[in-house]
C-alpha positions in Angstrom: 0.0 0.0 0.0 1.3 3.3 -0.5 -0.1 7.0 -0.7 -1.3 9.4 -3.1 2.6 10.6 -4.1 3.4 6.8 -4.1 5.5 6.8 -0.9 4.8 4.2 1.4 2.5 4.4 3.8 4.6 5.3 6.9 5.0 2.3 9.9 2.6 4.0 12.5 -0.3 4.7 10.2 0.0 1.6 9.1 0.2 -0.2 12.6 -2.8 1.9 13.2 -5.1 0.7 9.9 -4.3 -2.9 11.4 -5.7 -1.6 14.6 -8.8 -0.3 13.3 -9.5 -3.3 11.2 -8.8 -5.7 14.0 -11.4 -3.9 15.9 -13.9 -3.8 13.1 -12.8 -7.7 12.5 -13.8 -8.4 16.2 -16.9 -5.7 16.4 -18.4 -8.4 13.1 -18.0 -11.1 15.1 -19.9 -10.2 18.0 -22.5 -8.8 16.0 -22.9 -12.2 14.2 -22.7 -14.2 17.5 -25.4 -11.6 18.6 -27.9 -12.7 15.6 -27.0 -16.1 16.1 -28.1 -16.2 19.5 -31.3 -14.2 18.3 -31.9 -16.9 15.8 -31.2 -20.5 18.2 -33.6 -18.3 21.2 -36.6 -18.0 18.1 -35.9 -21.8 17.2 -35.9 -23.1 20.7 -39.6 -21.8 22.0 -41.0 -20.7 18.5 -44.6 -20.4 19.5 -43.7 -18.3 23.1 -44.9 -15.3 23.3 -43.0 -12.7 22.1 -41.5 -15.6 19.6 -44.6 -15.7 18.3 -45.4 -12.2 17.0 -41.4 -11.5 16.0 -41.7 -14.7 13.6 -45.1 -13.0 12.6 -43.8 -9.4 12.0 -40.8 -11.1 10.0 -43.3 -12.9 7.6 -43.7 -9.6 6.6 -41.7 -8.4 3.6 -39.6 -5.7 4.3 -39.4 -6.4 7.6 -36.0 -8.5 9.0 -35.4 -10.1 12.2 -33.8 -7.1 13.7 -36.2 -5.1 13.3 -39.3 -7.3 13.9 -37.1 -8.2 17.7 -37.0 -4.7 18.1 -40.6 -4.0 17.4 -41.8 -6.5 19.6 -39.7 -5.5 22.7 -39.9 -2.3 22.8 -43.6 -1.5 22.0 -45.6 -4.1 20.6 -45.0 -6.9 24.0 -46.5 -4.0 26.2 -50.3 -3.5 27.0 -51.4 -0.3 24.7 -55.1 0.8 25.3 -55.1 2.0 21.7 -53.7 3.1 18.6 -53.3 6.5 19.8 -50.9 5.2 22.8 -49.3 3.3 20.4 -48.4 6.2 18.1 -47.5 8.2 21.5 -45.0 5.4 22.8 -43.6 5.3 19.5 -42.8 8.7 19.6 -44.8 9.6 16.0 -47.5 11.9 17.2 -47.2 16.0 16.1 -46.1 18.6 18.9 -48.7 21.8 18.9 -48.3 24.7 20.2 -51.2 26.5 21.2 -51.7 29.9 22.8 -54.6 32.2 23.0 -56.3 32.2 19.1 -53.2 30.5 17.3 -51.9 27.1 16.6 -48.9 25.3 15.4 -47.3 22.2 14.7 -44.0 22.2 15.5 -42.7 19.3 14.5 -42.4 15.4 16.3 -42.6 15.7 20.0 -39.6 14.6 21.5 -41.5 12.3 23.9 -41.8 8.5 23.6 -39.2 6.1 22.2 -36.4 7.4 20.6 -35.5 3.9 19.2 -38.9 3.1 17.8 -39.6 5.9 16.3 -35.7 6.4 14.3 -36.4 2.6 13.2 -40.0 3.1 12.3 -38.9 5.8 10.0 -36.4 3.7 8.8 -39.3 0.9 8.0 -41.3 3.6 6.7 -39.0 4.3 3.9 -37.8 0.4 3.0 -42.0 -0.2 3.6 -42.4 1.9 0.3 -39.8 -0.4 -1.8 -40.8 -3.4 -0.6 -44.6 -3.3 -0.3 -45.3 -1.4 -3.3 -49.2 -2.5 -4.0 -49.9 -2.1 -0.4 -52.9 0.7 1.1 -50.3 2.7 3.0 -47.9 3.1 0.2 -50.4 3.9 -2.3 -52.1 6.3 0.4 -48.2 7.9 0.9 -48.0 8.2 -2.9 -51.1 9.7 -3.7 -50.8 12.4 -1.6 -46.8 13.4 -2.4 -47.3 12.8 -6.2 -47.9 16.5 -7.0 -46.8 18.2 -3.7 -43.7 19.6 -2.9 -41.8 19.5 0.5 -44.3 16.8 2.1 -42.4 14.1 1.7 -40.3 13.9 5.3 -43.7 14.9 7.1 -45.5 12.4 5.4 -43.1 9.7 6.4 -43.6 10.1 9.7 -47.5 9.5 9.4 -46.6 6.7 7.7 -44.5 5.3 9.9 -47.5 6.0 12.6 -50.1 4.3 10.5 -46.9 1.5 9.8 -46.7 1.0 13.1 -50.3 0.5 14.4 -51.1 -1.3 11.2 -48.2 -4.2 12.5 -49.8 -3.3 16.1 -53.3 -4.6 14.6 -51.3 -7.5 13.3 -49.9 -9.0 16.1 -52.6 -8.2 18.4 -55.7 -9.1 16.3 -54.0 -11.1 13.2 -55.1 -8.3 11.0 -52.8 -8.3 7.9 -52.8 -4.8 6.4 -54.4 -4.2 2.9 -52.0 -5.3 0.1 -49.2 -6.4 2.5 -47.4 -9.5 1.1 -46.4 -11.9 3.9 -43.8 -14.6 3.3 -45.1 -18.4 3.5 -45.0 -19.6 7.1 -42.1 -21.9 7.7 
């Protein structure tokens, strides 16, 4: 290896590269024993619980076992009254600000679970390459065909209705409209 000007790479920066890849080497390999781990727990008590509605959440395309483990221990184990708690837990619901006669959004409230609601964004967007034909991307399409600047705003309530569309699912076994599942194994 050598540099732009074609000298070599001089001996500390090179010990350190080796460094850093060493640590990224070992970093991969936790990781992997991680989602190995994941993977034997799901095999051992398939039907359990929480087993149960991560398999189910993974059936759904677009959605991996990350983030389908995630899901399900962070919001959708816990006893929600509603869709509207959902949303709030989540951390998708609008911040207003009213005084007197006026009213404004201002934005996501900062409430709610930080880590839910950066990965159901996250879902939002992959949601709308994967499930295509589905009522929730067509409803996210057909309002920011022709409009400009709602795209980022619109994710979000996508990701709310997402997320209490997979809430429905593994609570009531209530597949979304046009959602493709994969085959049960």
């Amino acid at each position: 290896m050598r540099t732009p000007e074609g000298e070599p790479i001089p001996p500390n920066t090179l010990a350190e590269l080796r460094r850093d890849m060493e640590r990224r080497r070992l970093v991969n390999n936790q990781i992997r024993q991680i989602e190995e781990a994941r993977l034997e727990r799901l095999e051992q008590t398939p039907s359990d619980g929480p087993h149960a509605m991560v398999r189910l959440l993974a059936r759904v395309i677009g959605v991996g076992i990350e983030t389908a483990d995630m899901l399900v221990h962070e919001v959708l184990s816990r006893n929600m009254r509603d869709r509207r708690a959902i949303a709030r837990y989540g951390g998708l619901t609008g911040s207003p600000d009213e005084s007197g006669r006026r009213r404004r959004e201002k934005g996501l409230a900062r409430s709610g679970n930080a880590r839910v609601r950066r990965g159901m964004v996250q879902l939002a967007w992959r949601f709308l390459i994967y499930q295509k034909d589905s009522a929730l991307a067509q409803w996210y399409r057909a309002r920011t065909e022709n409009a400009r600047g709602t795209r980022k705003p619109l994710i979000v309530a996508l990701a709310r209705k997402l997320l209490i569309a997979l809430w429905r699912l593994v609570r009531q076994g209530v597949v979304p409209d046009g959602v493709v599942l994969r085959p049960a194994q």
